[in-house]
C-alpha positions in Angstrom: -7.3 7.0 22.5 -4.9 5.3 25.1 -3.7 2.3 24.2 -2.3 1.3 27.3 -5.6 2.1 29.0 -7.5 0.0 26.5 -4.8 -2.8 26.7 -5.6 -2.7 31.0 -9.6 -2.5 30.3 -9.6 -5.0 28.0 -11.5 -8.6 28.8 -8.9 -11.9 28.2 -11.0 -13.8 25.5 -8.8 -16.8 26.9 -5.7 -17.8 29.2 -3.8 -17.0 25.8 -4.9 -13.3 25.9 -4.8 -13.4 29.7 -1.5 -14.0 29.8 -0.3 -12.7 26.7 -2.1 -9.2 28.2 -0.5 -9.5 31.4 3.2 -9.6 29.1 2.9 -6.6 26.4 1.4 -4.5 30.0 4.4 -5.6 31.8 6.9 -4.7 28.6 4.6 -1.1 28.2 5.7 -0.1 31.5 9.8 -1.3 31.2 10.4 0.1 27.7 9.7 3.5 27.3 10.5 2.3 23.4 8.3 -0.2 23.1 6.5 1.7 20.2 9.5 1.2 17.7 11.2 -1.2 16.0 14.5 0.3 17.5 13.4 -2.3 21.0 15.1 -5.7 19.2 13.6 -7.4 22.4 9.9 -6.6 20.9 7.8 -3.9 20.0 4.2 -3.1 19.6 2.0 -4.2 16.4 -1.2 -3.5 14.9 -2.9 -6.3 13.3 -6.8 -6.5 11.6 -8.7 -9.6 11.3 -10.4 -7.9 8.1 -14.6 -9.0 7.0 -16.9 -8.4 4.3 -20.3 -6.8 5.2 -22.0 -10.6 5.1 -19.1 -11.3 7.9 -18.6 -14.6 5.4 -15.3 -14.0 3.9 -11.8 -12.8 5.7 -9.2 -10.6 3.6 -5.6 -12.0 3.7 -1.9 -11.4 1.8 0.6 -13.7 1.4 3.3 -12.8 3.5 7.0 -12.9 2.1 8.5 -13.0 4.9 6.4 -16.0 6.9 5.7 -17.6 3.7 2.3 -18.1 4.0 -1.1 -15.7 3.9 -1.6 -13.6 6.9 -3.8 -11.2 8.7 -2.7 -7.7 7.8 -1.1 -5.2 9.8 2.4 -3.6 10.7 4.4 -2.1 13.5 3.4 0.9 15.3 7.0 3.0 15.3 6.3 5.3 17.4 2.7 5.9 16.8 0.4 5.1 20.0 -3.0 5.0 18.5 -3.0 1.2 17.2 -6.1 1.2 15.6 -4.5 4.2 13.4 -2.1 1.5 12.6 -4.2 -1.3 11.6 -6.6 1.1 9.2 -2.9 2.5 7.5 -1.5 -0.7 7.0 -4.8 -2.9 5.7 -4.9 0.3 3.1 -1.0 -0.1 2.3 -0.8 -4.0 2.2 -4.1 -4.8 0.3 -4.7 -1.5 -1.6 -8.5 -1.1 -0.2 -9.4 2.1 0.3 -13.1 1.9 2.0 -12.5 -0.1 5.5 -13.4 1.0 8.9 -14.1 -0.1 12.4 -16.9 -2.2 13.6 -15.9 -1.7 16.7 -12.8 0.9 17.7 -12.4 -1.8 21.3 -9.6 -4.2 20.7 -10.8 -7.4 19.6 -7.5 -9.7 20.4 -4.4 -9.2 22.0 -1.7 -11.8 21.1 2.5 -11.7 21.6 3.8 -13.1 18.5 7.6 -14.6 18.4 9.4 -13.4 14.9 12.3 -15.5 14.2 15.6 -14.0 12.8 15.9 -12.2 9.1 16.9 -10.2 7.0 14.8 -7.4 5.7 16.3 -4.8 2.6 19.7 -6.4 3.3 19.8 -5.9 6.9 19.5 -8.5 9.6 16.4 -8.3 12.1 16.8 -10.7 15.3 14.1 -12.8 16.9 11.8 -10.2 18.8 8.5 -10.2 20.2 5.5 -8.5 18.2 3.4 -7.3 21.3 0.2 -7.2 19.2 -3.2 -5.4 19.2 -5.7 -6.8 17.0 -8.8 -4.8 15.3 -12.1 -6.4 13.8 -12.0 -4.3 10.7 -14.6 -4.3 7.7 -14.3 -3.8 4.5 -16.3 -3.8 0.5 -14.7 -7.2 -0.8 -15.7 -5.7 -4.5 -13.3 -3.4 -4.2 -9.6 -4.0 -6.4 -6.9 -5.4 -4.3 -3.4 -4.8 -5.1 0.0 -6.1 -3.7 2.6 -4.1 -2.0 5.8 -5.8 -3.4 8.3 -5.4 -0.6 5.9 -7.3 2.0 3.3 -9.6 0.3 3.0 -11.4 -3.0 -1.0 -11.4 -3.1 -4.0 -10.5 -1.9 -7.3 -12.5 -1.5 -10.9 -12.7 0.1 -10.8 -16.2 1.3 -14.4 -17.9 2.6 -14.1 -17.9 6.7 -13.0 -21.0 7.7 -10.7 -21.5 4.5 -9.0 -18.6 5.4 -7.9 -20.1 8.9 -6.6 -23.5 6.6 -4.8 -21.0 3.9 -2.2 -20.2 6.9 1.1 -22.8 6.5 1.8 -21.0 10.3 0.3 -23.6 13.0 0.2 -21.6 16.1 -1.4 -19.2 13.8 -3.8 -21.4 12.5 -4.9 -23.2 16.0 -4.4 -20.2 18.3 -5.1 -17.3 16.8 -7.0 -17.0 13.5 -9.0 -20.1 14.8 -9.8 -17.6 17.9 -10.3 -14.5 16.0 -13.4 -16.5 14.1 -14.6 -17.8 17.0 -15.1 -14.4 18.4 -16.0 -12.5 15.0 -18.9 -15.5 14.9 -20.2 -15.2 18.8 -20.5 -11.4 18.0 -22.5 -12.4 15.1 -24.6 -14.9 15.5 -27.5 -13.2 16.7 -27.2 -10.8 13.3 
């Protein structure tokens, strides 16, 4: 799986994406480092906009750092294969063990600006998160548990309530607003 490949083959949802696509292409090919967190300018993410079989219900952790529930997902250092990334951290920051795929194509692409702060004691500037998103399922029976040094919970939240649960704006009119309009126009036929 190649990334970069993906990233160039991959259809703009909006003038968002389009542009936002155009950017983490443009940062792939100056920063040979743009797979670890060592780049302060940015780096590469994996996120997963995480459903529940009936596609009615989105899983979410409350983020310490953003203050607020989030999509799930983590930085790439130094792996390549994003989707790797997403699976490893849904299963690290929610504790689910049976998720997969429903599709391995990328199903957003966003660049995310993180402001300043400190993380174990040490101080992380603003950076870009040049982000791959995955449309991930998983069995929203299963126990869900914390990981203490990133969130403070871990919920199933009903579609659109999970889009209101953000206190992130831009997150909640740009992107996880997006990401339900797309899970539902791949669904709606179902």
């Amino acid at each position: 799986m190649n990334v970069i490949e993906d990233i160039r083959k991959y259809k703009p949802y909006n003038i968002q994406e389009e542009k936002d696509r155009e950017t983490i292409l443009s940062f792939l090919e100056k920063y040979e480092d743009a797979f670890f967190r060592t780049n302060l300018l940015g780096h590469m993410t994996a996120s997963a906009w995480v459903v529940n079989k009936n596609r009615d219900k989105i899983l979410m952790a409350y983020h310490k750092i953003y203050d607020s529930w989030s999509w799930l997902g983590g930085h790439c250092d130094g792996e390549t294969d994003c989707l790797a990334v997403a699976l490893r951290e849904v299963k690290e920051e929610s504790g689910v063990k049976d998720v997969y795929p429903l599709c391995n194509d990328i199903f957003s692409l966003e660049v995310v600006s993180v402001n300043s702060h400190y993380r174990r004691g040490e101080y992380v500037p603003t950076h870009l998160h040049l982000n791959v998103t995955y449309l991930l399922e998983a069995d929203d029976t299963e126990k869900l548990s914390v990981k203490e040094d990133e969130n403070s919970g871990v919920a199933w939240f009903p579609i659109d309530e999970a889009v209101a649960m953000s206190s992130e704006k831009w997150f909640r009119e740009n992107i996880y607003s997006k990401l339900n309009e797309k899970l539902r126009s791949c669904y709606e036929n179902d």
